[in-house]
C-alpha positions in Angstrom: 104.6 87.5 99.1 107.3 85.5 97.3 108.7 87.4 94.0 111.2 85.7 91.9 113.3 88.4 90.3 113.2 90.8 93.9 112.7 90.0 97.6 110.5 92.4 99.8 110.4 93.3 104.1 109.3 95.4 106.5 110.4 96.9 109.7 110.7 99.7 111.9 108.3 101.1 109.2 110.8 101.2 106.5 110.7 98.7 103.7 112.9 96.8 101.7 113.1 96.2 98.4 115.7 94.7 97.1 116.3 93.6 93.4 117.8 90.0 93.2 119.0 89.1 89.9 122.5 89.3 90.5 123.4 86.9 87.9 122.2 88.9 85.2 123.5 92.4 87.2 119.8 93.0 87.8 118.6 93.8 85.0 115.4 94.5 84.1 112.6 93.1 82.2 108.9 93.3 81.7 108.3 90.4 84.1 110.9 91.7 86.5 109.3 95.5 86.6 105.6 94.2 86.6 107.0 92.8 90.6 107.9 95.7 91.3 104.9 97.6 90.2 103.0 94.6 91.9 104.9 95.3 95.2 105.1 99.1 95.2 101.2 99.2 94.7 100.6 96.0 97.3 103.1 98.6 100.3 101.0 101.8 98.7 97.9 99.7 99.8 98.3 98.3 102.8 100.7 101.6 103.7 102.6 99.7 107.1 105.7 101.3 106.0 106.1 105.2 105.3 109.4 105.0 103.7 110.3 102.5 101.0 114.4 101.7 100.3 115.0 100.3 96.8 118.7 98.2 97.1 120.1 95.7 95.2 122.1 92.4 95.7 125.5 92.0 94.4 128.5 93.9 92.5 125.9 95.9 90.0 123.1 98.0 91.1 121.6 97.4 88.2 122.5 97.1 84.4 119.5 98.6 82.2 116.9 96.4 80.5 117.9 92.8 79.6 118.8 92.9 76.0 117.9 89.5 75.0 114.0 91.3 75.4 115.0 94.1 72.7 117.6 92.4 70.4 115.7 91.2 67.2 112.3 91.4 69.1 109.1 92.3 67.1 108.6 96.4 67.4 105.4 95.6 69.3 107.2 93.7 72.4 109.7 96.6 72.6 107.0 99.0 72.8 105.4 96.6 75.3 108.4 96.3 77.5 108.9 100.3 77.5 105.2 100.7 78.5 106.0 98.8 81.8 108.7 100.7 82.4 106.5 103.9 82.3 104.3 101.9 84.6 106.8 101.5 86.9 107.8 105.3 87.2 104.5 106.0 87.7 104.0 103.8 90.3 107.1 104.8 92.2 105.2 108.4 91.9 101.9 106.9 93.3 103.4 105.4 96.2 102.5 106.8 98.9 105.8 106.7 100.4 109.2 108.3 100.0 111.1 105.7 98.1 114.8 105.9 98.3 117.3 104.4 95.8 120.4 102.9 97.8 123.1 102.8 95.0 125.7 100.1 96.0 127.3 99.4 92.8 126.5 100.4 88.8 123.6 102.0 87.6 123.6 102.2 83.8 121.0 103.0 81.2 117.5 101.8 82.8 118.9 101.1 86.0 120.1 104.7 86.0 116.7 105.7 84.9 115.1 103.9 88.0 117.2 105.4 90.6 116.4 108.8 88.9 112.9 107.8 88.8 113.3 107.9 92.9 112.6 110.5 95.2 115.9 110.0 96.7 119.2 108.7 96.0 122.2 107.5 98.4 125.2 106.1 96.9 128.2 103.9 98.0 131.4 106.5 98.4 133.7 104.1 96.3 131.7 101.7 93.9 128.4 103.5 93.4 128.3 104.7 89.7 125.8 105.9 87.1 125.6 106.6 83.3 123.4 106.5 80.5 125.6 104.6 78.3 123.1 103.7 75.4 124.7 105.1 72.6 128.2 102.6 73.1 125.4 100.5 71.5 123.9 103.4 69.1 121.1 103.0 71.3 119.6 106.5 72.5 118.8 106.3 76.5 115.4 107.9 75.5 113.0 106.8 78.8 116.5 107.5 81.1 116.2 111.0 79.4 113.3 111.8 80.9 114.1 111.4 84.5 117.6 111.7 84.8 116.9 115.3 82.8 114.4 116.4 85.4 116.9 115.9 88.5 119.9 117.3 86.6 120.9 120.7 84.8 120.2 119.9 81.2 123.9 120.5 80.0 124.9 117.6 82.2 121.7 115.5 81.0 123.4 115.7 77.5 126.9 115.5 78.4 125.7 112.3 79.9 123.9 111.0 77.1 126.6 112.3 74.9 129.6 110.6 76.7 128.1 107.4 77.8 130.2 107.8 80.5 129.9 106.4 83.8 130.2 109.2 87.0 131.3 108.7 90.4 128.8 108.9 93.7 131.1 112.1 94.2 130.3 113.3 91.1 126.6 112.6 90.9 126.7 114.6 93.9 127.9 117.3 92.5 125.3 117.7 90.1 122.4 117.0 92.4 121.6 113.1 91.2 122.6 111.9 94.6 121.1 113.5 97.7 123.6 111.1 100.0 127.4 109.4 100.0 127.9 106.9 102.4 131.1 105.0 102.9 130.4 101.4 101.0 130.9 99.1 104.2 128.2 101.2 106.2 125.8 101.8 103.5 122.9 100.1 104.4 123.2 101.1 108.0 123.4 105.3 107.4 121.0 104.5 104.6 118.3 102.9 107.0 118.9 105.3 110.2 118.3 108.8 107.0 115.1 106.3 106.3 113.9 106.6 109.9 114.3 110.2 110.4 112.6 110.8 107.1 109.8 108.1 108.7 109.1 110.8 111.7 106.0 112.5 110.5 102.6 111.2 110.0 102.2 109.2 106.5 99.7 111.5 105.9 102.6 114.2 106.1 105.1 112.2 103.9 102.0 110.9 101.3 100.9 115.0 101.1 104.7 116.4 100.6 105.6 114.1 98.1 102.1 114.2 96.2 102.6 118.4 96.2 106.4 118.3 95.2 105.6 116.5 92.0 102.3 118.2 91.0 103.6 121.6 91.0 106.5 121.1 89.7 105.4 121.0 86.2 103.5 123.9 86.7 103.2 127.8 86.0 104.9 129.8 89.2 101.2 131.4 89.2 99.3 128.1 89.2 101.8 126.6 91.6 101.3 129.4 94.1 97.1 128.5 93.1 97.7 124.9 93.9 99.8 125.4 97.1 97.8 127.5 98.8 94.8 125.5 98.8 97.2 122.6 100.0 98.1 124.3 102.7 94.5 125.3 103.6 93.6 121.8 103.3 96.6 120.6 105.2 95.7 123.1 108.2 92.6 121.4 109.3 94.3 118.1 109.0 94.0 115.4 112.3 97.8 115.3 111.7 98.6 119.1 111.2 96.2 119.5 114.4 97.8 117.1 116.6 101.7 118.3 115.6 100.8 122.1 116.3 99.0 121.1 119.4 102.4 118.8 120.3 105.1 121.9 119.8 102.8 124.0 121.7 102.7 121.6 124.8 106.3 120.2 124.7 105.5 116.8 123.7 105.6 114.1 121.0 103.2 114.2 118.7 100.5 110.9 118.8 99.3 110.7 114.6 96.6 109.1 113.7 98.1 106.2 111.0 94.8 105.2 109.7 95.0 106.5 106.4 97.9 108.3 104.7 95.2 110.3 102.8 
C-alpha cells in the first residue's frame, strides 16, 4: 500500500514502519497519524509479521505535532487532531504485535509521546534524545503526559515537563524510557536481530503477553491475580502452549500453528 507521509515492509516477520517526512522533522498531523492507524490496523489484520519496528528517516525522530494544525486553528480541529492521536495510541495497543520504537535522532513533545506510546524503545547511543518541551511554548505536553508518565517514575515525568529539557539515550535509560542503546551506525541492525529474538514464539504468545501486560496493569493486585489466573488457565490448553511444552519435553523446536494470533 503506498502512504504519503510513511513507507511500510515486511520480512523475516518483522515489519517496518518508517515515518518519512523528513522535511518537516516528521512531524505529525491528523492526516499523517490516520496512516499510521490505517497501517497498524491493515499488519494487526492480516498479522504476517509478529513484531512491528517504528523508525524514522532523517536527523529528527520526530518533532511533535505540526503546528501550523494548532496555531490559530478553530478549538474544534485541535480537539479533532488530539482525538487521532488517542486513536493512534490505541491502536499501537490493539496491535497484535510488539511494536518497537527505534529512536535515531529527537523525539520531542508528540513524537516523545509516540515512542512512549510503544511497547519498546531502542535508541541511538549518541544522537537519540527525548523531551517534552511544550511549555518553551507555554504549551502543556498534556497527551505526552499520559504515556511518558506511565513508563517513568512520576518525579521524572514532572521534572520532564517542568524543564522542557531534552535527555540523552543514556539517560532515558536510566530512568526506564529506553529498554535498549545501540551504537548510532549499527542501529538498525541490533535493532532488527532484538526484533527477531522477540519474533521466536507463536503470535499467539506475543498477541496474549502483550494483551495481559496492559490489562492488568491498571488493575487492583487482587483483580490482577483474578485476571491472570484465568489467563493462564486459558493459555494452558492453548495449540501453542501445547505444542511448546510437548517441544522442551522432546528436545526439539517447536512447530506453531500461525493461523490466528488469537
Amino acid at each position: 500500500m503506498a502512504y504519503k507521509f510513511m513507507t511500510y515492509e515486511e520480512k523475516e516477520e518483522i515489519g517496518i514502519l518508517t515515518l518519512n517526512r523528513p522535511e518537516k522533522r516528521n512531524a505529525l498531523g491528523q492526516e499523517f497519524e490516520e496512516e499510521i492507524i490505517s497501517c497498524l490496523q491493515d499488519a494487526g489484520k492480516r498479522c504476517d509479521a509478529k513484531v512491528i519496528i517504528l523508525r524514522a528517516e532523517g536527523e529528527i525522530f520526530c518533532a511533535g505535532h505540526d503546528r501550523m494544525e494548532i496555531l490559530n486553528q478553530p478549538l474544534s480541529d485541535i480537539r479533532r487532531l488530539f482525538q487521532t492521536s488517542f486513536n493512534l495510541m490505541t491502536a499501537i495497543r490493539n496491535a497484535p504485535q510488539c511494536i518497537i520504537a527505534q529512536v535515531q535522532g529527537i523525539a520531542m513533545a508528540g513524537g516523545c509521546h509516540l515512542v512512549a506510546g510503544c511497547d519498546l524503545i531502542t535508541a541511538g547511543e549518541e544522537k537519540a534524545r527525548f523531551g517534552m518541551t511544550g511549555l518553551i511554548y507555554s504549551y502543556n505536553c498534556s497527551t505526552p503526559t499520559v504515556a511518558v508518565s506511565r513508563a517513568v517514575p512520576q518525579k521524572k515525568c514532572m521534572e520532564m515537563l517542568m524543564t522542557a529539557n531534552l535527555y540523552s539515550a543514556k539517560e532515558a535509560e536510566s530512568f526506564h524510557l529506553v529498554n535498549r542503546v545501540f551504537p548510532d551506525d549499527k542501529l538498525d541492525e541490533m535493532t532488527f536481530e532484538w526484533a527477531k529474538e522477540i519474533a521466536k514464539p507463536s503470535k499467539y504468545a506475543i498477541y496474549m503477553s502483550k494483551q495481559v501486560f496492559y490489562s492488568q496493569i491498571e488493575m487492583s493486585e487482587w483483580q490482577a491475580y483474578q485476571y491472570a489466573k484465568e489467563m493462564m488457565a486459558m493459555a494452558g490448553v492453548s495449540t501453542n502452549s501445547i505444542e511448546g511444552f510437548t517441544a522442551f519435553l522432546e528436545k526439539r523446536e517447536p512447530a506453531w500453528d500461525e493461523s490466528t494470533p488469537f
